[in-house]
Biopython code that builds the backbone (N, CA, C, O; Angstrom):
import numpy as np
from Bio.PDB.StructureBuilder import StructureBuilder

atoms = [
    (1, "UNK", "N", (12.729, 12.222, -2.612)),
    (1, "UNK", "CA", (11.623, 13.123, -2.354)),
    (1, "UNK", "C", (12.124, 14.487, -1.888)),
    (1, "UNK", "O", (11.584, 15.467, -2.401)),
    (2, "UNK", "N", (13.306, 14.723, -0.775)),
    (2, "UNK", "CA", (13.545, 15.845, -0.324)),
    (2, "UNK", "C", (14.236, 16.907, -1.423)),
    (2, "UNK", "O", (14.026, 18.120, -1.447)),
    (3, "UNK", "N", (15.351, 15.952, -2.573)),
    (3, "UNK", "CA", (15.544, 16.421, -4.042)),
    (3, "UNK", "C", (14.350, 17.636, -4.457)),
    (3, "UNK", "O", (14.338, 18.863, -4.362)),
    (4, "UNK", "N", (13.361, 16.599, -4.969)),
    (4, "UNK", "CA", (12.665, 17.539, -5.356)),
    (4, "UNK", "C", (12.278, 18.594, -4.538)),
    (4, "UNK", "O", (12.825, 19.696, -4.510)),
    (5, "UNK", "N", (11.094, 18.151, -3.713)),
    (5, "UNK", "CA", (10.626, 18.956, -2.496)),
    (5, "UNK", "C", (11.586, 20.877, -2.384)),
    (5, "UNK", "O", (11.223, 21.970, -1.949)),
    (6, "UNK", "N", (12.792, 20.388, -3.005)),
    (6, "UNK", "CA", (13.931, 21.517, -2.966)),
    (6, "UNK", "C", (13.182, 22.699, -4.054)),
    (6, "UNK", "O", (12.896, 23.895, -3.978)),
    (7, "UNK", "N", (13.049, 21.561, -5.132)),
    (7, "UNK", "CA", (13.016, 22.938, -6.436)),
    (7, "UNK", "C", (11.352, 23.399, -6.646)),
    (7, "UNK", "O", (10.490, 22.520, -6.663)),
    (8, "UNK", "N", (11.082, 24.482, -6.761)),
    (8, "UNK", "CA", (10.394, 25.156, -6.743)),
    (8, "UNK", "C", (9.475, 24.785, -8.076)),
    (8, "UNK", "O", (8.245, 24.748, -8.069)),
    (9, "UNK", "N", (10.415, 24.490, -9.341)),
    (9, "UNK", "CA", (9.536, 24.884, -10.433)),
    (9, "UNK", "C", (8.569, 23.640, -11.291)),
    (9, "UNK", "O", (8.564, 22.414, -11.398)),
    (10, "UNK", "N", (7.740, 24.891, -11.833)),
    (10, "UNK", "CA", (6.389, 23.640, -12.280)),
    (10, "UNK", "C", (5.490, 22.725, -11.407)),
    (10, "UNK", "O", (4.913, 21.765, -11.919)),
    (11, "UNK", "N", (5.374, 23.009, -10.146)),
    (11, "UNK", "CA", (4.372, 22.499, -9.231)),
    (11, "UNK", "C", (5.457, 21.034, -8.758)),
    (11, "UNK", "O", (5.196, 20.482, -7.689)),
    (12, "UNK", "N", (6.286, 20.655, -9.365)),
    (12, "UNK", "CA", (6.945, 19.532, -8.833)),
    (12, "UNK", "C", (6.588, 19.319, -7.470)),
    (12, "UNK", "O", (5.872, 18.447, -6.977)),
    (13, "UNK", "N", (7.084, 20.074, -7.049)),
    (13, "UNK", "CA", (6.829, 19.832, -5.425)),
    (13, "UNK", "C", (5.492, 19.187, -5.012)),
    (13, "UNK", "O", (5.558, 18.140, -4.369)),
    (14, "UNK", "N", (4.201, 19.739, -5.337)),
    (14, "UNK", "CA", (3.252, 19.256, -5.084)),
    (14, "UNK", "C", (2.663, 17.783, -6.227)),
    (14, "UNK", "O", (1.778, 16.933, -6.135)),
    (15, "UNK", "N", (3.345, 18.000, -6.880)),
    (15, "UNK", "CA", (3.013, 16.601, -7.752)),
    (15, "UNK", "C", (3.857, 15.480, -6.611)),
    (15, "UNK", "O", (3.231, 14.577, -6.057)),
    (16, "UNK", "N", (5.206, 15.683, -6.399)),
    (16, "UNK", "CA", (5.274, 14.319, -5.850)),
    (16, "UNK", "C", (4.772, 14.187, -4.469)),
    (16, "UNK", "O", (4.851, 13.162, -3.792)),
    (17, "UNK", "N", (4.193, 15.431, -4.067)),
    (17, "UNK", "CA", (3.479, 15.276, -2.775)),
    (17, "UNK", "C", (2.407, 13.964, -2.837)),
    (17, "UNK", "O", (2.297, 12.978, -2.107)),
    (18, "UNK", "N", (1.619, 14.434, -4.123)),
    (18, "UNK", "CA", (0.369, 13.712, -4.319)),
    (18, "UNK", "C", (0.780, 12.023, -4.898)),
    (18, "UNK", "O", (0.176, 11.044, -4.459)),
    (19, "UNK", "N", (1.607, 11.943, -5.667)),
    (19, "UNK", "CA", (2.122, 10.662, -5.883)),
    (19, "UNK", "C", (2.692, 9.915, -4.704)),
    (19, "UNK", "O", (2.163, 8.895, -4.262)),
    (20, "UNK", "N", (3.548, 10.336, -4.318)),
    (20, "UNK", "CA", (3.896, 9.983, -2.431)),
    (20, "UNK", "C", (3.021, 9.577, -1.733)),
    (20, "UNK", "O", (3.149, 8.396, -1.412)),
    (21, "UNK", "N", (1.861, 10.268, -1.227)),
    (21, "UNK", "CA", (0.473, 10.337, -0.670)),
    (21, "UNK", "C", (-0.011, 9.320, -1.315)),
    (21, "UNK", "O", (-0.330, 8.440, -0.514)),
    (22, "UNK", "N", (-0.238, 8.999, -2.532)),
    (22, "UNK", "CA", (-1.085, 7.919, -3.143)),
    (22, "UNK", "C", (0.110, 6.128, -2.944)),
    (22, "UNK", "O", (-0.082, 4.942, -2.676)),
    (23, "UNK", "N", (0.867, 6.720, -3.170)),
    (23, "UNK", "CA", (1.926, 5.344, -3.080)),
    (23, "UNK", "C", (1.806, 4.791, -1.839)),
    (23, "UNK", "O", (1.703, 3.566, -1.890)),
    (24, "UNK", "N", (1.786, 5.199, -0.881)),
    (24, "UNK", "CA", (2.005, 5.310, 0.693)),
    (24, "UNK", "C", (0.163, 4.781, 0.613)),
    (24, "UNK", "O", (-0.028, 3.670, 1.109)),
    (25, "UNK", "N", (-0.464, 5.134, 0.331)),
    (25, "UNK", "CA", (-2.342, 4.307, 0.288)),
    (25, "UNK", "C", (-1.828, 3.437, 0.208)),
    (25, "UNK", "O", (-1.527, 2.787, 1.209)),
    (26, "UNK", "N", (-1.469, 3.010, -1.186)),
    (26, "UNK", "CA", (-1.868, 1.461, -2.138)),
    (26, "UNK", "C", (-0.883, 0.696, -1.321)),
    (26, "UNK", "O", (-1.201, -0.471, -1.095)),
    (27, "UNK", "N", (0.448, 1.190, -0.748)),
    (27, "UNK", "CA", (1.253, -0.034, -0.220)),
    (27, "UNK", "C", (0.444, -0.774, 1.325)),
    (27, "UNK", "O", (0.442, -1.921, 1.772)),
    (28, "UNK", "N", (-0.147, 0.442, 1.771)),
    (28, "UNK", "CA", (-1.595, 0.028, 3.033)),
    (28, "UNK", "C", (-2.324, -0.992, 3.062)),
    (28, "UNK", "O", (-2.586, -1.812, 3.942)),
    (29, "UNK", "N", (-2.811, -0.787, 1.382)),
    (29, "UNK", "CA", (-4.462, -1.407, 0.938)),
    (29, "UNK", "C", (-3.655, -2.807, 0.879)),
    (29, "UNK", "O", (-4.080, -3.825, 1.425)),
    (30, "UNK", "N", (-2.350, -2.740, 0.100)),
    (30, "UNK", "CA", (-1.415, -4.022, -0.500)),
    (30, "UNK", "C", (-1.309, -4.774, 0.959)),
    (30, "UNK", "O", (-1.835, -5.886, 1.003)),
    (31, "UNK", "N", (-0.721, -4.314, 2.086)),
    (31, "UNK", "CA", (-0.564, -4.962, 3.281)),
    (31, "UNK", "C", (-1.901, -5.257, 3.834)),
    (31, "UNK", "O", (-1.908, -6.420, 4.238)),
    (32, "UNK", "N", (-2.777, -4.801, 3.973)),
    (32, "UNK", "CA", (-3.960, -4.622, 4.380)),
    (32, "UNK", "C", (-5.129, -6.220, 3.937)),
    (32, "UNK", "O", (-5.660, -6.987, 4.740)),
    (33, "UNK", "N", (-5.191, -6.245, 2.471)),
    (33, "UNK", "CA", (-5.525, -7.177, 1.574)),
    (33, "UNK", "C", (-4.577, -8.267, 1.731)),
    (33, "UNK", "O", (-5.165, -9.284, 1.363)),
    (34, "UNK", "N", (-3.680, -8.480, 2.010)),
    (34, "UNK", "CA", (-2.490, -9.582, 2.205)),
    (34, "UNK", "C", (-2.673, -10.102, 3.289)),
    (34, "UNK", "O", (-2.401, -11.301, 3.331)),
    (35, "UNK", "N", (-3.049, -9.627, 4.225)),
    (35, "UNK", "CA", (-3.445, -10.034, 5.909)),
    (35, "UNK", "C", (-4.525, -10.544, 5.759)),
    (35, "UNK", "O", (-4.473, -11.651, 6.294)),
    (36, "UNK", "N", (-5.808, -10.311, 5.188)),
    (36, "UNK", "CA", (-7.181, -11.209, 5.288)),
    (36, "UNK", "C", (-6.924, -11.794, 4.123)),
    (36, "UNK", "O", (-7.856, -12.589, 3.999)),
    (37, "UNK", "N", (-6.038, -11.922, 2.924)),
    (37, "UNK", "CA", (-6.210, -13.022, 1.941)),
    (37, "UNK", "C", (-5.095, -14.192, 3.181)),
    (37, "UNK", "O", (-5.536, -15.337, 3.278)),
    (38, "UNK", "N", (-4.292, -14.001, 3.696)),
    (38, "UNK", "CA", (-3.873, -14.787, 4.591)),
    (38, "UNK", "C", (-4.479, -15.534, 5.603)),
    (38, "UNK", "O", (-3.934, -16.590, 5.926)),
    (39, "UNK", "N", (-5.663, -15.131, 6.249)),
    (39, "UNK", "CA", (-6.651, -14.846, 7.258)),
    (39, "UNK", "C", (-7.167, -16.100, 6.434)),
    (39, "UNK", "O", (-6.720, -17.164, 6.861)),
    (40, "UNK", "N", (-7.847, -16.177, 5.558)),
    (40, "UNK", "CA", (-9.134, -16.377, 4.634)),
    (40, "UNK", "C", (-8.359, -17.704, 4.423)),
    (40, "UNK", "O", (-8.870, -18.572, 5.130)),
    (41, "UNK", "N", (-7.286, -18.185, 3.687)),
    (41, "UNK", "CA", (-6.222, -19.136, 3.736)),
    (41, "UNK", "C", (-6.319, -20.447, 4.889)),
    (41, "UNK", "O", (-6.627, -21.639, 4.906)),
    (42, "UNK", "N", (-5.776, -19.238, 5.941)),
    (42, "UNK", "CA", (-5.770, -20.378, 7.387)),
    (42, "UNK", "C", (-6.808, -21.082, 7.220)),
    (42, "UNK", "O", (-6.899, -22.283, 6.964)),
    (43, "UNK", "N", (-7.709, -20.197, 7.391)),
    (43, "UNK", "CA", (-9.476, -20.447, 7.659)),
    (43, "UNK", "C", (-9.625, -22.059, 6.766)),
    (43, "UNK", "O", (-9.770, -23.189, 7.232)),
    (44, "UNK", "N", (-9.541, -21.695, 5.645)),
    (44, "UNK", "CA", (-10.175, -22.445, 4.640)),
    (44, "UNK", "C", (-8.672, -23.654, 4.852)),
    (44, "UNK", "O", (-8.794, -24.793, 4.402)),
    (45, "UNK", "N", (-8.091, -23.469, 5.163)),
    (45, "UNK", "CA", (-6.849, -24.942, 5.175)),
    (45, "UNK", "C", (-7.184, -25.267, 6.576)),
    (45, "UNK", "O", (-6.764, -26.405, 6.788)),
    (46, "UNK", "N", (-7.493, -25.003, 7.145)),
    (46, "UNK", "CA", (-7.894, -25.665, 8.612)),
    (46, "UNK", "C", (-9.480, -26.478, 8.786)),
    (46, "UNK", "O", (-9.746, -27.278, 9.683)),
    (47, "UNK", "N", (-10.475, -26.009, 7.617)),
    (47, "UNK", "CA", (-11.713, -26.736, 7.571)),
    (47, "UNK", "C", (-11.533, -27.727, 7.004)),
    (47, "UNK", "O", (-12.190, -28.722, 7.309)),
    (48, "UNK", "N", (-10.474, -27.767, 5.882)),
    (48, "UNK", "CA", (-10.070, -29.289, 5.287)),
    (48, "UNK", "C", (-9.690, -29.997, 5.926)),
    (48, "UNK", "O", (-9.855, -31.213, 5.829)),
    (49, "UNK", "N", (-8.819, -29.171, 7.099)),
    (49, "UNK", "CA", (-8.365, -30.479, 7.870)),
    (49, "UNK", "C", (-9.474, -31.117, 8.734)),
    (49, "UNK", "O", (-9.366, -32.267, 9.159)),
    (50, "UNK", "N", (-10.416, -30.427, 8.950)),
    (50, "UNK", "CA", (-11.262, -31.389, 9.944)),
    (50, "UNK", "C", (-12.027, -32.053, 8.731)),
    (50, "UNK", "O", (-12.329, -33.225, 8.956)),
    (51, "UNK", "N", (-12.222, -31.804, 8.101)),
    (51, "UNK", "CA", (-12.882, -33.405, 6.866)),
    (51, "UNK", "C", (-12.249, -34.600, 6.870)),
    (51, "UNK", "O", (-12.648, -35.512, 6.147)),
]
sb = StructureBuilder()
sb.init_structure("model")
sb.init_model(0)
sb.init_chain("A")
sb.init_seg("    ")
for serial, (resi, resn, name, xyz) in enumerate(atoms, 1):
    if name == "N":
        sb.init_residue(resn, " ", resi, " ")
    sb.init_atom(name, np.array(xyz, "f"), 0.0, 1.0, " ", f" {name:<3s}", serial, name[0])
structure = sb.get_structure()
């Protein structure tokens, strides 16, 4: 990132700003969604066990 960030030309700079920025979301949403599909898991393997 700092590579680019260097060169000036063709908006580069701000393109991988915005790709960066968006990568850095989805790996959030990815951790984020992984914790309550985990959550949701327990839940539902622990009601079987009381049957």
């Amino acid at each position: 990132m700092t590579d680019v960030c260097d060169r000036p030309e063709d908006g580069l700079k701000d393109k991988a700003k915005f790709y960066y920025e968006h990568i850095d979301y989805l790996e959030s949403q990815y951790k984020h969604f992984g914790r309550i599909l985990a959550e949701m898991l327990i839940t539902v393997f622990q009601e079987e066990d009381k049957v």
